[in-house]
VEXDREN-2710 file (C-alpha; in Angstrom, 1 decimal):
% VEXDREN-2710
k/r/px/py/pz
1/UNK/-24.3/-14.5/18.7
2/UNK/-22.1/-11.5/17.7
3/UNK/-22.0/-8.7/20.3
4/UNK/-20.8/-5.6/19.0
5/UNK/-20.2/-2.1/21.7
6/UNK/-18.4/-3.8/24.0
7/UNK/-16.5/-0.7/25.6
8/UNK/-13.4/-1.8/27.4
9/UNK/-10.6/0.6/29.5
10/UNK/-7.1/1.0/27.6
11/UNK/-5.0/-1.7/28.4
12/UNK/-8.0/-4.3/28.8
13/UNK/-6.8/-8.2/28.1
14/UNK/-8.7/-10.6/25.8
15/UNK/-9.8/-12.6/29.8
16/UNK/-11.1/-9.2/30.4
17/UNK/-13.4/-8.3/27.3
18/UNK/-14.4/-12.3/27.1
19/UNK/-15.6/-11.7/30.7
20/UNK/-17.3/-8.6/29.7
21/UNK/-19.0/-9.9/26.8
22/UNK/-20.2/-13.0/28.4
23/UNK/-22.0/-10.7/30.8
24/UNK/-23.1/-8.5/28.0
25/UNK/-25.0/-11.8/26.9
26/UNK/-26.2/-13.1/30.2
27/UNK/-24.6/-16.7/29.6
28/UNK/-22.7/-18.6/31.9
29/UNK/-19.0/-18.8/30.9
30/UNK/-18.8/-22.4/31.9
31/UNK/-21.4/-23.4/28.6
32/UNK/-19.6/-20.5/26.4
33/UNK/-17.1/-22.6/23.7
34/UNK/-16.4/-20.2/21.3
35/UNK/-15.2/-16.6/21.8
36/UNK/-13.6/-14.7/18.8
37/UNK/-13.1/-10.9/18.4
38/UNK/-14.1/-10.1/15.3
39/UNK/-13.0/-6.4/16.0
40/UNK/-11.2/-4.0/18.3
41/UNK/-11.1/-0.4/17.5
42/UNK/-10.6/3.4/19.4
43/UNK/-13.2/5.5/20.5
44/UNK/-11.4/9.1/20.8
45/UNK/-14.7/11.4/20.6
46/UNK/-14.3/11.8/24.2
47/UNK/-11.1/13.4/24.4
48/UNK/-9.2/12.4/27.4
49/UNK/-11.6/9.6/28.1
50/UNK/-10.1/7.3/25.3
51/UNK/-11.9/3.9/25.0
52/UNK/-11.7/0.5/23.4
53/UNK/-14.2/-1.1/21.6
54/UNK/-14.8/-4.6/20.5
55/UNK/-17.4/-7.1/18.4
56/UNK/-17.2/-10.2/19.2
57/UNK/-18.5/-14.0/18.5
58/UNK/-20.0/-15.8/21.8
59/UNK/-21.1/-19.1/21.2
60/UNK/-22.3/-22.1/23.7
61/UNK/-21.2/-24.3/20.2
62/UNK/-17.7/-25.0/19.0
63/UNK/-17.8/-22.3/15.8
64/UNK/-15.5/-20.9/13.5
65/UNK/-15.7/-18.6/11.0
66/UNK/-15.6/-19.4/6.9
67/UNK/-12.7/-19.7/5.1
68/UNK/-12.4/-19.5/1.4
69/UNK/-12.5/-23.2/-0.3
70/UNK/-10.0/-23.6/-3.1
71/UNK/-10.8/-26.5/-5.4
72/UNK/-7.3/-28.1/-6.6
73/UNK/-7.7/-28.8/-10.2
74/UNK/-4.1/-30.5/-10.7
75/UNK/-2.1/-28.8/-13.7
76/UNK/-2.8/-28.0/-16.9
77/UNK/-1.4/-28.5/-20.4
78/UNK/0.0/-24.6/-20.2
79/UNK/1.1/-23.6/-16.7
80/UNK/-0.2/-19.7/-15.9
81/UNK/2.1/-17.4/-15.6
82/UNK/1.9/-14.0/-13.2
83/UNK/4.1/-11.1/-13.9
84/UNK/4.8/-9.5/-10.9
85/UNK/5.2/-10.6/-7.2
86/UNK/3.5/-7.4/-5.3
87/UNK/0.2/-7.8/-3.7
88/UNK/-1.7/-9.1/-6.3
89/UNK/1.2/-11.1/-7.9
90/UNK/2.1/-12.9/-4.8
91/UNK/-1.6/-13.8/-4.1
92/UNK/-2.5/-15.2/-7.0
93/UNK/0.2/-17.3/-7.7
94/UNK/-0.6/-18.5/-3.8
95/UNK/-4.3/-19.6/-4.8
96/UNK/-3.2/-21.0/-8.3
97/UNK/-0.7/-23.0/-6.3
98/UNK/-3.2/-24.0/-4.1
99/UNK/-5.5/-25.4/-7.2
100/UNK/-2.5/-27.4/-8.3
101/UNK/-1.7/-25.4/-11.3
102/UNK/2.0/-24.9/-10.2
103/UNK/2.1/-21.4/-11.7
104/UNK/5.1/-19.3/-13.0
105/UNK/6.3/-16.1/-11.9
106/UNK/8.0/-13.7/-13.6
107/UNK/9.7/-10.8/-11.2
108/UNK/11.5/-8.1/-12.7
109/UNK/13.4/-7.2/-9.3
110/UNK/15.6/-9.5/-6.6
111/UNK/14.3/-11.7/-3.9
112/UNK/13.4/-9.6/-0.6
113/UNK/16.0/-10.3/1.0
114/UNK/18.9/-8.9/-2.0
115/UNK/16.4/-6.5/-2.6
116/UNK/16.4/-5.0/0.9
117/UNK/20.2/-4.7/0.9
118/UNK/20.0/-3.0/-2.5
119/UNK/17.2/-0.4/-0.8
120/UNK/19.5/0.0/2.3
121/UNK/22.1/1.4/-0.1
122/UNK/20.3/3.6/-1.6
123/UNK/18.3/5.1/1.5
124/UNK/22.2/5.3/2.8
125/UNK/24.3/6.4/-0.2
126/UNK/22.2/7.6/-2.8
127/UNK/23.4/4.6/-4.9
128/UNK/20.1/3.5/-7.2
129/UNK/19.3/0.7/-9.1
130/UNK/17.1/0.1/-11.1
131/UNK/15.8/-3.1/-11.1
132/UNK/16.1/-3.5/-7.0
133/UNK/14.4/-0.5/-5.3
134/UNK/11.9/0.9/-3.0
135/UNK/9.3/0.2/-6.3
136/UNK/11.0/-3.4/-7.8
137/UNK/11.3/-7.0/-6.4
138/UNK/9.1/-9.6/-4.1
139/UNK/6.7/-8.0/-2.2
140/UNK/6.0/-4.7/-4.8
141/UNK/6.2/-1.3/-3.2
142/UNK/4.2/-2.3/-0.4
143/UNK/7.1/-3.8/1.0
144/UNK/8.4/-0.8/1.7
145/UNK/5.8/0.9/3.5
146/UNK/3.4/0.6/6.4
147/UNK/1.9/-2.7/5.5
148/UNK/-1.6/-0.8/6.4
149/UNK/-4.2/-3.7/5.7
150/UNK/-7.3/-1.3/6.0
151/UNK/-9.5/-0.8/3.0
152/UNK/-12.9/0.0/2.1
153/UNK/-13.2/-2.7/-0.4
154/UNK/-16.6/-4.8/0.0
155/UNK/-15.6/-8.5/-0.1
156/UNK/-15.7/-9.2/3.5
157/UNK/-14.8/-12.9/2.7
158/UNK/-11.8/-12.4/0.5
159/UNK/-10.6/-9.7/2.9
160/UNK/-10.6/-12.0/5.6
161/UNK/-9.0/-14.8/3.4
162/UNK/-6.0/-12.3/2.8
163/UNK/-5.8/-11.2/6.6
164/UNK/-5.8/-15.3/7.7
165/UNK/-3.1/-15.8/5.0
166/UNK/-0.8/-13.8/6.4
167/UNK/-1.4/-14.6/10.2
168/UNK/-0.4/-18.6/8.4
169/UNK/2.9/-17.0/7.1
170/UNK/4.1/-15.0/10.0
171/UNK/2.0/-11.4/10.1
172/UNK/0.7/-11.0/13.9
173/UNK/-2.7/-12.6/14.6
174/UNK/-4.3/-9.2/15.7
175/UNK/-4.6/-8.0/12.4
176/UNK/-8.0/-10.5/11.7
177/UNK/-9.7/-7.8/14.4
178/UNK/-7.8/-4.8/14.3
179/UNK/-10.1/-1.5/12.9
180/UNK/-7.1/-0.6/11.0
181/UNK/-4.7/-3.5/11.3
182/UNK/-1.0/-3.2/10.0
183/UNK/1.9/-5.4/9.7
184/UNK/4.8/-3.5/9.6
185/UNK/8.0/-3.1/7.0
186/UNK/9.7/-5.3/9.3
187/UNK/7.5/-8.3/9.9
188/UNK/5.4/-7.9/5.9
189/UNK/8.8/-8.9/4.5
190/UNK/9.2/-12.2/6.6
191/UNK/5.6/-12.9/5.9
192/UNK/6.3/-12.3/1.8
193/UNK/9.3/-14.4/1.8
194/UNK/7.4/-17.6/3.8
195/UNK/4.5/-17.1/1.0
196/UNK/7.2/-17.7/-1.8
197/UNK/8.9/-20.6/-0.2
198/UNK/5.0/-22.0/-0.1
199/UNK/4.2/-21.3/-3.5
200/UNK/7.4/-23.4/-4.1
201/UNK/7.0/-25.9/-2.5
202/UNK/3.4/-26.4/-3.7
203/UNK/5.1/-26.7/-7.1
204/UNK/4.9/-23.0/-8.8
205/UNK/8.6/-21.6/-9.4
206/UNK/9.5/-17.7/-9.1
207/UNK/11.8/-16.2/-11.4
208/UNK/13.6/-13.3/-10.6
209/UNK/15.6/-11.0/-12.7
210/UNK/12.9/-12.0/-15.5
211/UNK/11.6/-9.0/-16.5
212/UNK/9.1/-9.4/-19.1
213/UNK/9.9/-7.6/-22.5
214/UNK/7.7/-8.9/-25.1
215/UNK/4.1/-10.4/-25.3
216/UNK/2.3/-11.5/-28.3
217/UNK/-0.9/-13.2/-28.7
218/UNK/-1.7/-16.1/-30.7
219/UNK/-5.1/-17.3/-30.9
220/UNK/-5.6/-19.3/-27.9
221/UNK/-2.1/-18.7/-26.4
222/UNK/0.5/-15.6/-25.0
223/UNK/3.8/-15.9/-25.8
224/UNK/5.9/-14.3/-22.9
225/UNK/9.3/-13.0/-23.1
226/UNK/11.7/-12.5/-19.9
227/UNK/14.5/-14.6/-19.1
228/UNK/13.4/-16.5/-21.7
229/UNK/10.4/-17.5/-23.8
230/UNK/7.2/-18.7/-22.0
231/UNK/4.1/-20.2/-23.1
232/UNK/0.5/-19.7/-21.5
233/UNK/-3.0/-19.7/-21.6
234/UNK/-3.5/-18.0/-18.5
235/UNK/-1.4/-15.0/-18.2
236/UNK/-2.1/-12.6/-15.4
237/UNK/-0.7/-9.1/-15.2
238/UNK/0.2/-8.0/-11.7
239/UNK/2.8/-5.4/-12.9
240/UNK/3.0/-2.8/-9.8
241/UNK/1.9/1.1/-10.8
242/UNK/6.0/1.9/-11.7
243/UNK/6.3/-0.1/-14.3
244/UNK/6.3/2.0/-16.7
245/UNK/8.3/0.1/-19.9
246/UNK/5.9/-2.6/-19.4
247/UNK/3.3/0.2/-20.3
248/UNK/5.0/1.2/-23.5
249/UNK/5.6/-2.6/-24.5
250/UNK/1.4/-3.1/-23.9
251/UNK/0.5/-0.7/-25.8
252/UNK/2.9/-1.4/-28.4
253/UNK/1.5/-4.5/-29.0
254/UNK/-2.4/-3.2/-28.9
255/UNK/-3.6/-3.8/-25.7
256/UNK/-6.7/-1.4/-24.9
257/UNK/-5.7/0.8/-22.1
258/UNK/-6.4/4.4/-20.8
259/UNK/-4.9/6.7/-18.5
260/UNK/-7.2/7.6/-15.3
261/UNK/-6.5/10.0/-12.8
262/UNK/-4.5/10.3/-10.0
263/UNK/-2.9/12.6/-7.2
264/UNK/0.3/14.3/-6.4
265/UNK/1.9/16.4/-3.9
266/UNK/4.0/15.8/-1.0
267/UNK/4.9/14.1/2.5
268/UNK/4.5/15.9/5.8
269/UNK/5.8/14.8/9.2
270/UNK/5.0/16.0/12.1
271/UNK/5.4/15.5/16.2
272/UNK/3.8/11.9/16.7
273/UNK/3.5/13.4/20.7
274/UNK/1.7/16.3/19.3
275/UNK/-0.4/13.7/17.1
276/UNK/-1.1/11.8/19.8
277/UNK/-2.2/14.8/22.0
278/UNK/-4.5/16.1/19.3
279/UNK/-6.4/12.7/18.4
280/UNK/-6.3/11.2/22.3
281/UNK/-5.9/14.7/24.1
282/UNK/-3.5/16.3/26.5
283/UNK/-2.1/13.4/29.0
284/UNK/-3.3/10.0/26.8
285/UNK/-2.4/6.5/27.7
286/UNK/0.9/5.4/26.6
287/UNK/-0.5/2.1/26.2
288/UNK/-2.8/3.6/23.8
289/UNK/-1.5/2.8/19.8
290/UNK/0.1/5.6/18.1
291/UNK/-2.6/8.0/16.8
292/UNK/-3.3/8.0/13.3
293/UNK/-5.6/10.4/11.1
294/UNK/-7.2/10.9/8.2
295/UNK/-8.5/14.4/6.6
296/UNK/-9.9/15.7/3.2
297/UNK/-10.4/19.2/2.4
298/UNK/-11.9/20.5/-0.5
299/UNK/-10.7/23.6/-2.0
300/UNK/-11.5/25.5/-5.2
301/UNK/-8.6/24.3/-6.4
302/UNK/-9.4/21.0/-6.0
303/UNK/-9.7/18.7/-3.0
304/UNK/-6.3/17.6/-1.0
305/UNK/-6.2/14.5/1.1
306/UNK/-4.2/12.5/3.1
307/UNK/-2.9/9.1/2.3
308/UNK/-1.2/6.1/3.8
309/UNK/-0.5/7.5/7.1
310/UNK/2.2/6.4/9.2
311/UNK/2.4/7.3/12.8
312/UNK/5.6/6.6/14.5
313/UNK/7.3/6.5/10.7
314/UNK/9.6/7.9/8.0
315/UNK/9.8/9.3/4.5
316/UNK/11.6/7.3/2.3
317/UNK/13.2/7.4/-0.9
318/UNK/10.7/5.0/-3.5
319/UNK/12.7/6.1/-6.8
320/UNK/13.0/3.8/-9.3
321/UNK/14.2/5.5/-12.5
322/UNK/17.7/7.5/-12.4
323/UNK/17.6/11.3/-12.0
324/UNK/14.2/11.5/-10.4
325/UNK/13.2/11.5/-6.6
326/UNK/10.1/10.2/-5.5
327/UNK/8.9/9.5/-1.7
328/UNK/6.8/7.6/0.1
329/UNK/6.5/6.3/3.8
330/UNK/7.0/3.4/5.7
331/UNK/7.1/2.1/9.6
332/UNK/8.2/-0.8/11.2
333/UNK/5.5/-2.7/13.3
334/UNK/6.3/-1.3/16.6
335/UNK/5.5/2.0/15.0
336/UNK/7.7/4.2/17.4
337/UNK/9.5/6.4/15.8
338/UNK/9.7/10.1/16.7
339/UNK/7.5/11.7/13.4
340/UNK/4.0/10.9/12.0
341/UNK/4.1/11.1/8.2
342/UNK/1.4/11.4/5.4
343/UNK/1.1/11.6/1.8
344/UNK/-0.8/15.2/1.2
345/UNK/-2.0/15.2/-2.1
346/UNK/-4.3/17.2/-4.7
347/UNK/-5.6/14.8/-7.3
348/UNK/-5.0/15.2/-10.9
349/UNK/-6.1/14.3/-14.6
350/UNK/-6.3/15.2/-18.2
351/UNK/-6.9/18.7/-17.6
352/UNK/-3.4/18.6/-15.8
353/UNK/-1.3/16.3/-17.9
354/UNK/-2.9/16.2/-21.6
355/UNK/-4.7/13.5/-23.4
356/UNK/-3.0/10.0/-24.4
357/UNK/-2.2/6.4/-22.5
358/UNK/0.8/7.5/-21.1
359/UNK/0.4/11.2/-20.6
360/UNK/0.0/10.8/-16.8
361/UNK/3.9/9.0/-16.8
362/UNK/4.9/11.7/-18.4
363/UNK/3.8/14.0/-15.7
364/UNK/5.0/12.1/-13.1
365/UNK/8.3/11.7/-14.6
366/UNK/8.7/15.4/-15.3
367/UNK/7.9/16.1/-11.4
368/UNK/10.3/13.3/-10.1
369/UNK/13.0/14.5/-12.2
370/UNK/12.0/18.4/-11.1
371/UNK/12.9/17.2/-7.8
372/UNK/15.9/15.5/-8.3
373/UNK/18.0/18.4/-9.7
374/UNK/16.1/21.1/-7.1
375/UNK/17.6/19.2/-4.0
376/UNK/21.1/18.8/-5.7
377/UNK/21.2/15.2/-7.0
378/UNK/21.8/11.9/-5.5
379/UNK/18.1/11.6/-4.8
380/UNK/18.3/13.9/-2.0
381/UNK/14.4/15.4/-1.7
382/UNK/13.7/18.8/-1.8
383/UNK/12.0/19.6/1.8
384/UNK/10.0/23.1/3.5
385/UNK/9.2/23.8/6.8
386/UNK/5.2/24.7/6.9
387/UNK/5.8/28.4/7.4
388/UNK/8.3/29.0/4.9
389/UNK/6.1/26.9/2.2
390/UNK/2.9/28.7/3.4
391/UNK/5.1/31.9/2.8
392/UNK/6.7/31.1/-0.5
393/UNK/10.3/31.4/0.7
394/UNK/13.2/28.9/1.1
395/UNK/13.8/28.9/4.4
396/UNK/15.9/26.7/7.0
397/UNK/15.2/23.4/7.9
398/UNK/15.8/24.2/11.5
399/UNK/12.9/23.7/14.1
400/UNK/11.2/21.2/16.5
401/UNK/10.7/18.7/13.5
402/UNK/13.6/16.4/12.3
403/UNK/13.7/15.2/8.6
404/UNK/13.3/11.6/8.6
405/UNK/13.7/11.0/4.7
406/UNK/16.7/9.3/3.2
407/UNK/19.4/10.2/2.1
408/UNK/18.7/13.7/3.1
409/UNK/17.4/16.7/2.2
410/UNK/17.8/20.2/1.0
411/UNK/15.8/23.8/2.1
412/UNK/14.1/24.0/-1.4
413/UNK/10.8/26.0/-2.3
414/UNK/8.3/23.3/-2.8
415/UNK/6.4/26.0/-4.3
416/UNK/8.6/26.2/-7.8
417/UNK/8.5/22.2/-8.1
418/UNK/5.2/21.3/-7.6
419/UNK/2.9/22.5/-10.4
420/UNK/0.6/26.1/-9.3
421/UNK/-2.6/24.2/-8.5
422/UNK/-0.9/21.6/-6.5
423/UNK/1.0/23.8/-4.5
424/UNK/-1.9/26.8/-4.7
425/UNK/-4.3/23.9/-3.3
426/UNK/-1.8/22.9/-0.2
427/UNK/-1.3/26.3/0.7
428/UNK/-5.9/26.7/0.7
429/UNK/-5.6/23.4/3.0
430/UNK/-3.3/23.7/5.4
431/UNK/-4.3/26.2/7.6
432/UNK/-7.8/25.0/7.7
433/UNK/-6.6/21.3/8.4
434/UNK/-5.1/22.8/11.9
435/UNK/-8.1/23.8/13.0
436/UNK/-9.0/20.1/12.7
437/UNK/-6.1/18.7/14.2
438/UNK/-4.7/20.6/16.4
439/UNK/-0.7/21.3/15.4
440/UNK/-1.4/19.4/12.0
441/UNK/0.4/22.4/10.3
442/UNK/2.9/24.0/13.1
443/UNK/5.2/25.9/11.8
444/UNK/8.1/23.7/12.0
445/UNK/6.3/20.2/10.4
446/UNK/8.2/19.5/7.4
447/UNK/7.2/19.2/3.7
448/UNK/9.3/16.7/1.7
449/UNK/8.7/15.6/-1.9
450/UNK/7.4/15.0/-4.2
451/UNK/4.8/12.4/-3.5
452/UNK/3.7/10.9/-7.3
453/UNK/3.2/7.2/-6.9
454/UNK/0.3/7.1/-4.9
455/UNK/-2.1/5.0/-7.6
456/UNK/-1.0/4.0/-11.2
457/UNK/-1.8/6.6/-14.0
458/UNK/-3.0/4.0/-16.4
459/UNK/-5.8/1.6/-16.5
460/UNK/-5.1/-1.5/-18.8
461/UNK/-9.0/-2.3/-19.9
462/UNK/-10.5/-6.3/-18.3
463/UNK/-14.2/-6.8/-18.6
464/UNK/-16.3/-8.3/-15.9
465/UNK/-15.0/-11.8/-16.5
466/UNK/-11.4/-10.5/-15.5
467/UNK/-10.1/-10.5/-18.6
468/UNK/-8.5/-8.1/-21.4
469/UNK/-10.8/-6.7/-23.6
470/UNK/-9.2/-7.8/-26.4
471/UNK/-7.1/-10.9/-25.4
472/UNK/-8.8/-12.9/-23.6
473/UNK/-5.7/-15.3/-22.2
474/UNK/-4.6/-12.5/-20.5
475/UNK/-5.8/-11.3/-17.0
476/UNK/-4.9/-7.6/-15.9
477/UNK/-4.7/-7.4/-11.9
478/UNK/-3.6/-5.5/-9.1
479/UNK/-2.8/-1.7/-8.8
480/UNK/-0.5/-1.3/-11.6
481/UNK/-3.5/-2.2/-14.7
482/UNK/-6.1/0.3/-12.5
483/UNK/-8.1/-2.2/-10.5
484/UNK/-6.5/-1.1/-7.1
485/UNK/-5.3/1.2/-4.5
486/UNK/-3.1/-0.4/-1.8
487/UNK/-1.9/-3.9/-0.1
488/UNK/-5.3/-5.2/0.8
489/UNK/-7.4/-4.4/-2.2
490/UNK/-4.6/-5.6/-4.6
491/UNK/-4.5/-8.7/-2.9
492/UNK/-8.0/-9.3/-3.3
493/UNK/-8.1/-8.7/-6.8
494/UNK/-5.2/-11.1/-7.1
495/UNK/-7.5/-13.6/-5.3
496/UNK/-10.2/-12.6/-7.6
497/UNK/-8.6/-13.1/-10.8
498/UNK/-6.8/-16.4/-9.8
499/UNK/-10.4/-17.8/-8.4
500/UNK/-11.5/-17.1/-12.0
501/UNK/-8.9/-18.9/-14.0
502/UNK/-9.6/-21.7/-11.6
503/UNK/-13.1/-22.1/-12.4
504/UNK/-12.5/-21.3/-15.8
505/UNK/-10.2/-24.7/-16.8
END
C-alpha cells in the first residue's frame, strides 16, 4: 500500500518514519518486507512549526518498483551517432549503449575533468576559451550549476529511470524521494564521468574535440563532419542551447527550424539566513535544508520569474563566446554557502528581437557583449545593489551582501544594459516580490548580469515520431533543438529519442 501525509519532526530518521508509517497502516512490523519512500518534502505553511512529510510503499510482500526494460538489439550496419554529451547527449548514448548499438559521440568541448580546469581559469583569471567553458564539454552547462533534478515533466517512469541512473553512477540515493532533489556541481561531475567510462565500456566511444561542422543528407544516410567524416542512419542532435555555429551550419543546409521565445534578465543574491528566516521563520531548524523559493509576478510589462534557484550558491561566469559575459548559478551539494542566488527574468520574443531563425542569438549576443564592455572587460559582470537599480543610479557595491560572481564585478547601471522593458519590468516586480518574501529585495541584495541562457532561442522542427521534419535519419533532442528546459527534462527526452531508434531498427 502507498501511504502518503506521513508528518514527521525535522531531523526524523528513516527507523523513525518506517515506525510511523507502519502504525499509520495498522500492520505489525514483524510481517512488513518492503518499505520504500517514495517522497520526502517540507511543509513551511506553519511558519515556525516546520514539518516533514513523506509517501511511502509498505508492503507485507517483497516489492520493488519498475524499472525501464531496454531490449539489446546488438549493432547495426551504421552505428548512431549523438552530438553532444549534456543531458540529453549523455543519456542517450547510455540507453543506445545499453541496446548494443555501441553509439558514437561527438563532443565539441574537453572531458570533465580538463574541462573543469579550463572553467577554474576562467572563473579565476578571466582567461576564456572557447571550446572548454561554463557552456562546452561532458556534462553540457548543467555541469556547472545546481544539478536541480526537479521538473514538471509527466513521464513519471522515465523520470525515475533517470533519477536511478544516477544513484548507479555515484549521485546520492536521496534524490529518488527528494520533492526537489539535487545533486550538486561537485558530486553531478563524478556521476557524468562514471556514465562515460560505462558507455565505453559497453562499446560506444566519445570523441572529444570533434566538433561537428558539416551535415549532409543522402537518402537513407547523414554524412557527419568533426574530427573527421562519419556515417549514420541514426543521427541524434543533442547540441546544448549555446551552440550557436551549429545553428548557422543547420540552417545552412535546410533544416526546418524556428526561433521560440525565451527570457532574459539578471541574477540576484541574497542572505541565505534571511532566506531561510523568511520561508522557515525567525529561529528555524538548522537541520532543516537550505530554503529555496520560487515566485512569478506578472506585470504590464510582462511577467518576471525566478529560475534555477540556488540556496547556499554562487553566480558564475557561463560565457562562451569572447567579448560577452553571461551568468548563471551553481552550488555544490552541501549547498552552504553564504548567498541564495536566482535567475530573475522577463520573457521575451519576436516582438523584442525581430523575425528570422536566429534573430533571438542575435539578441542574446548583443546583451552579452553590452555587458562585457559595461563592467570593463575580462568578463567581469556588471552588478547593482537593489536600491541603487530600483533608483536608476550607479551606486557602490558596499552593503550586507557579498558578490559571489567570478571574476568580479563592477558598480554598473543594470538599467542602461538591459533593454527598457526588461529592466522597466524588474523594477514593477521587485518591490511587490518583498511583500512575498520577506527581505527578497533588501536594499543591499545584489543584481549581477546579464542572465540570457536560460532556454535555447531556437527550435529545430521533429514530428511526433522524434524525428526531423525533413530528414528523417536525424533525431533533434534535448534543450538546445527546443524540446527542453533543464537537467531532468533533457535527459528524458534523451531517453525518449534513443527508446525510439531502438524500436525503430
Amino acid at each position: 500500500m502507498i501511504l502518503k501525509d506521513i508528518f514527521m519532526p525535522v531531523g526524523s530518521t528513516l527507523t523513525e518514519v518506517r515506525a510511523a508509517a507502519v502504525k499509520k497502516a495498522g500492520l505489525l512490523e514483524k510481517k512488513v518486507k518492503t518499505f520504500l519512500v517514495l517522497k520526502k518534502s517540507i511543509d513551511a505553511r506553519k511558519k515556525g512549526h516546520v514539518r516533514e512529510v513523506y509517501s511511502v510503499l509498505l508492503s507485507e510482500n517483497a516489492e520493488s518498483l519498475p524499472s525501464l526494460d531496454i531490449p539489446v538489439v546488438g549493432e547495426r550496419e551504421h552505428r548512431p551517432i549523438v552530438v553532444g554529451f549534456g543531458p540529453a547527449g549523455i543519456f542517450a548514448s547510455y540507453v543506445l549503449a545499453r541496446a548494443g548499438m555501441r553509439p558514437i559521440v561527438l563532443e565539441r568541448g574537453l572531458p570533465i575533468e580538463e574541462r573543469a580546469h579550463k572553467v577554474d581559469a576562467l572563473w579565476a583569471q578571466g582567461q576564456l576559451d572557447p571550446i572548454a567553458n561554463a557552456e562546452y564539454g561532458e556534462g553540457g552547462a548543467g555541469a556547472f550549476s545546481d544539478g536541480k533534478l526537479n521538473s514538471g515533466i509527466k513521464e513519471k517512469e522515465l523520470s525515475h529511470y533517470v533519477l536511478e541512473t544516477f544513484v548507479k553512477f555515484g549521485a546520492p540515493e536521496e534524490i529518488l524521494y527528494l520533492n526537489k532533489p539535487h545533486i550538486g556541481t561537485d558530486r553531478l561531475r563524478e556521476t557524468i564521468r562514471n556514465m562515460r567510462e560505462e558507455i565505453v565500456k559497453l562499446g560506444g566511444e566519445v570523441h572529444f574535440r570533434a566538433q561537428v561542422t558539416d551535415l549532409t543528407p543522402c537518402g537513407s544516410i547523414v554524412k557527419v563532419t568533426a574530427d573527421k567524416e562519419y556515417t549514420t542512419d541514426h543521427l541524434i542532435l543533442a547540441i546544448g542551447h549555446s551552440a550557436r555555429d551549429t545553428y548557422e551550419t543547420l540552417l545552412s543546409r535546410g533544416f526546418p527550424m524556428e526561433s521560440k521565445p525565451f527570457a532574459v534578465g539578471v541574477r540576484i543574491e541574497q542572505l541565505q539566513r534571511e532566506i531561510n528566516a523568511a520561508m522557515y521563520g525567525d529561529g528555524y531548524d538548522p537541520r532543516l535544508p537550505a530554503a529555496d523559493y520560487k515566485v512569478v509576478e506578472h506585470t504590464p510589462l510582462g511577467g518576471v520569474y525566478s529560475f534555477c534557484m540556488c540556496p547556499g550558491g554562487y553566480v558564475v561566469c557561463a560565457s562562451s563566446e569572447e567579448g560577452g559575459v553571461v551568468t548563471n548559478g551553481m552550488s555544490y551539494h552541501a549547498r552552504d554557502g553564504a548567498n541564495a542566488n536566482a535567475a530573475l527574468l522577463v520573457g521575451v520574443d519576436g516582438a523584442d528581437y525581430g523575425e528570422g531563425v536566429l534573430a533571438g542569438v542575435e539578441y542574446q549576443r548583443k546583451l552579452e557583449r553590452r555587458a562585457f564592455v559595461s563592467a570593463g572587460g575580462d568578463y567581469r559582470a556588471p552588478c547593482q545593489r537593489v536600491a541603487d537599480f530600483l533608483k536608476g543610479q550607479v551606486g557602490s557595491l558596499e552593503g550586507q551582501v557579498a558578490p559571489t560572481y567570478r571574476p568580479g564585478v563592477t558598480p554598473v547601471d543594470l538599467g542602461a544594459v538591459l533593454p527598457e522593458r526588461v529592466s522597466s519590468a524588474l523594477r514593477m516586480a521587485l518591490p511587490i516580490l518583498d511583500r512575498r518574501i520577506k527581505g527578497f529585495s533588501a536594499p543591499d541584495n545584489l543584481l549581477t548580469g546579464v542572465e540570457t541562457r536560460s532556454s535555447s532561442p531556437v527550435r529545430v522542427l521533429r514530428g511526433e515520431d522524434y524525428k526531423s521534419v525533413s530528414y528523417p535519419q536525424v533525431y533533434p533532442c534535448g534543450e538546445g533543438c527546443g524540446y527542453a528546459g533543464g537537467i531532468m527534462s533533457a535527459a528524458v527526452d534523451g531517453v525518449k529519442v534513443a527508446l525510439s531508434i531502438v524500436e525503430d531498427v
